[in-house]
N, C-alpha and C positions, 0 to 999 in steps of 0.2 A: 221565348225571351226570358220569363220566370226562372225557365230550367236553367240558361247560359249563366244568370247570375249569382244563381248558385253555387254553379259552379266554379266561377270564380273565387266566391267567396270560399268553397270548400280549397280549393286550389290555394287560395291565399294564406288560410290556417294551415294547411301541413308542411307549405312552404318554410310559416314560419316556424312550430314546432322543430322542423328539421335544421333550419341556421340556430337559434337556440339552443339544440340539445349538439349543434356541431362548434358552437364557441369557444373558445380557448378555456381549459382552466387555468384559474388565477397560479399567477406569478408565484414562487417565494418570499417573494420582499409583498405582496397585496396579501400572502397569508398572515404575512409578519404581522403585519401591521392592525388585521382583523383582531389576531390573538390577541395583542399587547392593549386592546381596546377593552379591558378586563374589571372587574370590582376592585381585585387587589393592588392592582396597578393603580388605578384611583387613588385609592385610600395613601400606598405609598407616596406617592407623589404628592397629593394633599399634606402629610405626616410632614413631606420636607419642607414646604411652601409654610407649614404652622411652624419649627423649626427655625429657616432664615428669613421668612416676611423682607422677600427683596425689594418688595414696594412700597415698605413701611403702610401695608395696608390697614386701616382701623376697623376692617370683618375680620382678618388674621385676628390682630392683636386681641378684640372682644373674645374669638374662638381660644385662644390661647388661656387668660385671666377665666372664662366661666370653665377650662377644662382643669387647672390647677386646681380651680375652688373645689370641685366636683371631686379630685382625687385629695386634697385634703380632709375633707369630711367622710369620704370613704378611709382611709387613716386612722381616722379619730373611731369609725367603729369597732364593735370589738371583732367580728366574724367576718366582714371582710365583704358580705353579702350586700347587694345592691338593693334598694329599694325600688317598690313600683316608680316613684318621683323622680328618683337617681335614672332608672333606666330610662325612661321618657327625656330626662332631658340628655341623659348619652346617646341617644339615637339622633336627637336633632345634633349635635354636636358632630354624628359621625357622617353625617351628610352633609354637613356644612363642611366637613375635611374631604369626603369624597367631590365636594364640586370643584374644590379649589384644586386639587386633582384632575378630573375629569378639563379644567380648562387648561391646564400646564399639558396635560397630555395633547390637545388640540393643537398645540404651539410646533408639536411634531418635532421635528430635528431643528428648529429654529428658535425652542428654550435654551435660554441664558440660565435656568437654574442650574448653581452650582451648587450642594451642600456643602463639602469642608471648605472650600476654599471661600466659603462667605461666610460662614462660621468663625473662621478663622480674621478674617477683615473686620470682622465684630468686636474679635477679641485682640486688635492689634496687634496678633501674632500671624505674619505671613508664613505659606507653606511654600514658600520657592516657588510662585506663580503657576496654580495646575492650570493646561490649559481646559477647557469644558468638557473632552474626550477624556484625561484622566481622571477627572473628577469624579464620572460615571464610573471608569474602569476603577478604582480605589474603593468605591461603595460596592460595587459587581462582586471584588474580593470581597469585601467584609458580609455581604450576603453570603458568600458562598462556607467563607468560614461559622457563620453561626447555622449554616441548613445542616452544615456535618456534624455540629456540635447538638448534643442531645439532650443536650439543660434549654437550648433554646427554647421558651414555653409558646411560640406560636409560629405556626408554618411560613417560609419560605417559598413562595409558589411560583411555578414555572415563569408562569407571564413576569413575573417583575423582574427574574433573571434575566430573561427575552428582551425587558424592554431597555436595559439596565448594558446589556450586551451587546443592542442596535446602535443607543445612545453613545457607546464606548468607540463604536469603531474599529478604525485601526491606529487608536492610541498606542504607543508603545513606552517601556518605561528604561533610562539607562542599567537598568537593575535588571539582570536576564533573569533572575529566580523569578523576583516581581512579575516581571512579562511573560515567563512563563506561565504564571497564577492567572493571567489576566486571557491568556489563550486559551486555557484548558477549562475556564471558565463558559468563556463564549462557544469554544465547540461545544460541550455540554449543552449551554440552552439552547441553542441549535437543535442538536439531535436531541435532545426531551420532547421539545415543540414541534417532531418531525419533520423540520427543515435539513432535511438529509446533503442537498447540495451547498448550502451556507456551511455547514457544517465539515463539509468534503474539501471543500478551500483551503480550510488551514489544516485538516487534518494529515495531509501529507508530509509539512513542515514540522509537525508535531510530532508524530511518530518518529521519524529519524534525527529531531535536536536532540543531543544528550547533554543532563539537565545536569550528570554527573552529582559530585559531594556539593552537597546545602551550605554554602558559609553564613550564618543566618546574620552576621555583626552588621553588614551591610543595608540587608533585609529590615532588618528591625529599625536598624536609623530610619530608613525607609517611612514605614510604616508607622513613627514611633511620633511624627510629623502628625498624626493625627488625633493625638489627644487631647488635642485644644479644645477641634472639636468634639470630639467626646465627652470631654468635661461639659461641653456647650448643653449638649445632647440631653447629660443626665440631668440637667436644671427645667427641663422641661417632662420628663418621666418616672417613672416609681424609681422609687431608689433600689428597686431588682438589679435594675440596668448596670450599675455598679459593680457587682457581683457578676454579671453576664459579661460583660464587657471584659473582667478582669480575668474571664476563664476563657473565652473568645483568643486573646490574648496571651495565653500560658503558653509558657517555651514550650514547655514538652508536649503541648497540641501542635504549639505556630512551628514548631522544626518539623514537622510529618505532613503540614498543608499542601507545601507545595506537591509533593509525591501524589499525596491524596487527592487533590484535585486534575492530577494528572492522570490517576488511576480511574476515577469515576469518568473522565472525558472517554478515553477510550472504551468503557464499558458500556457509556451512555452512544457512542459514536456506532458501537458493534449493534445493538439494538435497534437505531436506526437501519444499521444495512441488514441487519435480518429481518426484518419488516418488509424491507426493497424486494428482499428475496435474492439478496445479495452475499450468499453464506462464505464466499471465499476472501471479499473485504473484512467481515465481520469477523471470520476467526484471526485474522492478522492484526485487528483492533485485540481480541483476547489473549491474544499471544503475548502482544505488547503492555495489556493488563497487567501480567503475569510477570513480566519483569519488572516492571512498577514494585509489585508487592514486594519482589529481590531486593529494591534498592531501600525498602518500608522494613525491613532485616526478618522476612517471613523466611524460615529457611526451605530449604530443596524438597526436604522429606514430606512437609506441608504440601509445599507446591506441585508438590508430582501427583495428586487426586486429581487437580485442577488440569493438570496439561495431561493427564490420561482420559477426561474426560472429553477434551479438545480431540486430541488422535481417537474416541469412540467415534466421534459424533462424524469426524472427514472421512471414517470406513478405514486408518492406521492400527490395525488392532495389535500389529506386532509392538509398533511405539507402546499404546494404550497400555498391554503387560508390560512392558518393560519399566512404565511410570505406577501403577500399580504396586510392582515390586517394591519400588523405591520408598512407595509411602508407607506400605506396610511397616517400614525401618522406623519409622514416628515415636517419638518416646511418649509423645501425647496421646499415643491412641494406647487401647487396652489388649490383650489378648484376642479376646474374640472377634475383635475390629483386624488384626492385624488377621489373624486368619482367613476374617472374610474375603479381604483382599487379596493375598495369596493364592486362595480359592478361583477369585475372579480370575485372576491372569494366567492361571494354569489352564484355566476353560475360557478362554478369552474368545476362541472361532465356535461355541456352539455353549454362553454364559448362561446361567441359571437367572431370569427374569429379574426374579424378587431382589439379588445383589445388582442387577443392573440399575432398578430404579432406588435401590436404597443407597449407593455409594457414586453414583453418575448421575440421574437425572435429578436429582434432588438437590447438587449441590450450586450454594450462590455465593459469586465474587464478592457482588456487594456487602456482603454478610460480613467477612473477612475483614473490610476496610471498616467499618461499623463498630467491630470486636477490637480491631486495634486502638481504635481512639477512645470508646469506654472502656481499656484497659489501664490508658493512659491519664484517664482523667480522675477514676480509683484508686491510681499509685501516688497521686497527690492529694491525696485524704480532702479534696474541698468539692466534688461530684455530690457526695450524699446532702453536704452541709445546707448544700442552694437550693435544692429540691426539695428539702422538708423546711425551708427557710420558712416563716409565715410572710414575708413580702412576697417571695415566689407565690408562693399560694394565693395571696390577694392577685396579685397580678393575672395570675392564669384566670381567677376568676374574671376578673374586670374585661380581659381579653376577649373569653369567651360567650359571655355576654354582650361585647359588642357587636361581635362578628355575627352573631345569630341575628342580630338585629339589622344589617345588611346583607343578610346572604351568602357569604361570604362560603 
C-alpha cells in the first residue's frame, strides 16, 4: 500500500512538471506589459504626475517645493557637486516620484494622465482638445526626437517608448507626416522590445506609404501647439531644458525627423526579424532603409556599400560588384579606399577575407543616420555651445546621481 502511494505521488509530480513545462508561453501584449513594469517607466510617469498634479495632491505639491529648493541650492553652488545631505535627500525625493509612477502605471490603460493637454488647461491655453491617445502619441514623438538627438544628457530607454507607444494606440493625427512620426515610432518600440508581431501589424502599411516631400509649415503649426506646455515644463527643471528643447526643436533637425524615424523603424523592425530567423523579411526592412536615407539626400555613390553589402549577404554577388563599383565613384572616399573596392568586385566569387570584413561586415546603418544629424547640429554652431554649457554640466551631474541612486 506504502509503494501504491507513492506512486501516486511520483505520478502526480511528473504529471505535473509536464502540463507546466507544456503551458503556453506568454502573449505579446503579457510581455508587453511585464516590460513596461520597469524603474524608468516609473520614474517617468511619476516626472509627469509632479509636473501636472491632476489631483491637486499636497504629497505632489510637497515633492515638487522640496525638489526646486534642492535644485536652487545646487545653483547657488559653485561646482555643481552634490553633497552627502543633498543626495540623501534626492533619493528619498526620487522614490517619492518613482511611487507616484509606479501607482499611475497600475491604472493601466485606464489613466486619465494626460501631460500637454493639462499643462495646457493650467495655462488657459487650449491645444484643440487632444484626445488621451494623442496626448501619449505627441510625447512618444517628443521622446523619440530627443533619443536621436545627442545633446540629450540622459537616456531614453526602451520600456518608456513601449509604454508611451501601448498608451498611444491607434491615435491617428490629420497631419500624415505627424502620423507618420507617430507609426514609425511605435514600430520601433515594438521591434526594440522584441515584440516582432505588434510590430508586424503596421509594418506592412509602413513600408509601402510614401511619406514623399516634408511640407514642414503644417508640421510645425502642429507641433508648435506645444509650447505652452513646454514653457510649463521648464518652470519646473534646470534651466538646461531651455537650451534642449530649443535644439530638440531646430528646423534643420525637425525637417529630417520624420525620415529619421522612419529610417531607424525599418532598421529596428529588420533586427527583429533577423532575430526570428527571418532573413528575407528583414533585408526588405533594409532595403527600405536604404531609401529612407535617398529621401535624407545621402546620395547613390554612398549608398551603393550599403546595398552591396545587402546583395553579399542574400548570395547576389553579380549585384554586390556591381554596387561596389558604384561606390568606389565616392568623392568622399580616398584612393586607397577606392581601390579596395574595385579590388573587391573584380574578386567578388573567390574575395580576399580581410576586404570582406573591412568594407561589408563592419558596416552600420545606424551610424549613417547618427552622422547625419551631428552634422546637422555642428552646421548650426549651437551643438558645442550646450555641451560645454556649465547648466548642461550641472544637469548631467544631478542626473547622474540620481539615477545611481535607483538603479536605474
Amino acid at each position: 500500500m506504502q509503494f501504491i502511494h507513492y506512486s501516486r505521488v511520483l505520478i502526480c509530480v511528473v504529471l505535473s512538471s509536464f502540463l507546466l513545462s507544456c503551458s503556453p508561453p506568454p502573449t505579446e501584449d503579457e510581455r508587453l506589459l511585464k516590460i513596461i513594469d520597469a524603474t524608468s517607466v516609473h520614474l517617468m510617469l511619476g516626472a509627469k504626475v509632479l509636473l501636472v498634479n491632476p489631483n491637486d495632491d499636497a504629497k505632489v505639491k510637497q515633492v515638487q517645493k522640496s525638489l526646486a529648493e534642492l535644485a536652487e541650492r545646487n545653483r547657488a553652488s559653485e561646482t555643481g557637486e552634490i553633497s552627502l545631505s543633498q543626495a540623501l535627500e534626492l533619493t528619498q525625493l526620487i522614490y517619492a516620484i518613482k511611487q507616484f509612477g509606479e501607482a499611475e502605471l497600475a491604472l493601466g490603460k485606464s489613466s486619465d494622465l494626460m501631460l500637454f493637454e493639462q499643462l495646457a488647461q493650467q495655462e488657459n491655453a487650449a491645444l484643440g482638445t487632444l484626445s488621451k491617445e494623442q496626448d501619449h502619441a505627441l510625447f512618444l514623438i517628443v521622446l523619440n526626437l530627443m533619443k536621436l538627438n545627442p545633446t540629450t544628457p540622459f537616456p531614453i530607454t526602451d520600456e518608456q517608448l513601449l509604454y508611451e507607444s501601448w498608451m498611444a494606440d491607434k491615435a491617428q493625427f490629420d497631419d500624415k507626416v505627424l502620423d507618420s512620426m507617430l507609426r514609425a515610432s511605435q514600430v520601433s518600440a515594438y521591434a526594440v522590445n522584441e515584440l516582432c508581431d505588434l510590430a508586424a501589424e503596421q509594418v506592412d502599411w509602413f513600408t509601402h506609404a510614401n511619406l514623399g516631400n516634408v511640407d514642414l509649415k503644417p508640421l510645425i503649426a502642429e507641433v508648435s501647439q506645444l509650447s505652452v506646455a513646454l514653457a510649463r515644463m521648464q518652470a519646473h527643471v534646470p534651466a538646461v531644458a531651455g537650451q534642449m528643447i530649443a535644439l530638440v526643436m531646430l528646423p534643420r533637425i525637425f525637417e529630417i525627423m520624420p525620415h529619421a524615424l522612419r529610417f531607424k523603424a525599418h532598421l529596428d523592425t529588420a533586427q527583429c526579424f533577423t532575430e526570428r530567423g527571418q532573413s528575407q523579411q528583414a533585408r526588405v526592412q533594409k532595403e527600405a532603409a536604404l531609401e529612407v536615407l535617398a529621401a535624407l539626400g545621402v546620395v547613390d555613390a554612398e549608398l551603393a556599400l550599403f546595398r552591396a553589402k545587402l546583395a553579399y549577404e542574400s548570395g547576389d554577388l553579380d549585384s554586390a560588384a556591381k554596387h561596389l563599383k558604384t561606390a568606389a565613384t565616392s568623392e568622399r572616399l580616398d584612393a586607397r579606399t577606392q581601390q579596395d573596392l574595385g579590388q573587391l568586385a573584380n574578386n567578388i566569387h573567390s574575395p580576399e577575407q580581410g576586404l570582406v570584413n573591412e568594407y561589408l561586415n563592419k558596416l552600420n546603418l545606424a551610424a549613417v543616420l547618427a552622422q547625419i544629424i551631428h552634422r546637422r547640429l555642428s552646421d548650426e554652431g549651437v551643438y558645442q555651445n550646450l555641451i560645454q554649457s556649465p547648466e548642461y554640466q550641472r544637469f548631467k551631474v544631478m542626473w547622474q546621481s540620481a539615477v545611481s541612486k535607483v538603479g536605474m
